[in-house]
N, C-alpha and C positions, 0 to 999 in steps of 0.2 A: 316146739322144735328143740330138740336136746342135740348139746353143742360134743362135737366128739373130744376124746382126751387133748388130741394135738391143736385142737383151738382154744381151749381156757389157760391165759392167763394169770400172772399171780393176783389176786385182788386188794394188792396194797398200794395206795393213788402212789403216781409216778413211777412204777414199776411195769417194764413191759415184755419181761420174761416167762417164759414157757410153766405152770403151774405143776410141779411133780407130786405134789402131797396135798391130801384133804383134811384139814381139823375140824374138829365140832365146833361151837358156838361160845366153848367155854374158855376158848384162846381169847376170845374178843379184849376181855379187858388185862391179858397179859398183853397184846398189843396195842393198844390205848395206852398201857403205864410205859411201853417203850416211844411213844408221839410216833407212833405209825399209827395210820387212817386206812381206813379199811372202805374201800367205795364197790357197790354200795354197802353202805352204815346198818340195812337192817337184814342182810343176809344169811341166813341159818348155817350153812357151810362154808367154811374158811379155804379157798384152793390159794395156795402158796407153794413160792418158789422155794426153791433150794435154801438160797442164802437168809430168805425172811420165817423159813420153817426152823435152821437151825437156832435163829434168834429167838423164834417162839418158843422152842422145847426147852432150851437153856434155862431162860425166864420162866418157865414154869418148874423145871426142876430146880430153883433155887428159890423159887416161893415156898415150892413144898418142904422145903429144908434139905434135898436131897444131894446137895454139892460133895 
């Protein structure tokens, strides 16, 4: 049963906000190196909220050097 847009959540434990954006798999341990948990821990797509997407993109673009 595939869950429609308006029922997934962000998948970051404790977080119970509406999920506006999907990452790949390769966020994972940009959100690890921030101590956000990701439940469940071994899923392929990342749906996140607003405020946890913009924390992932940041973090990613300042790994890449791209500040």
């Amino acid at each position: 049963m595939r869950m429609e847009q308006s029922e997934i959540v962000c998948m970051i434990a404790g977080c119970n906000e509406k999920a506006e954006k999907t990452l790949g798999k390769s966020y994972k341990r940009v959100l690890q190196g921030l101590n956000l948990r990701i439940d469940p821990p071994n899923a392929k797509e990342l749906h996140l909220c607003r405020r946890h997407y913009k924390m992932a993109k940041n973090a990613m673009k300042a790994l890449r050097g791209n500040i």
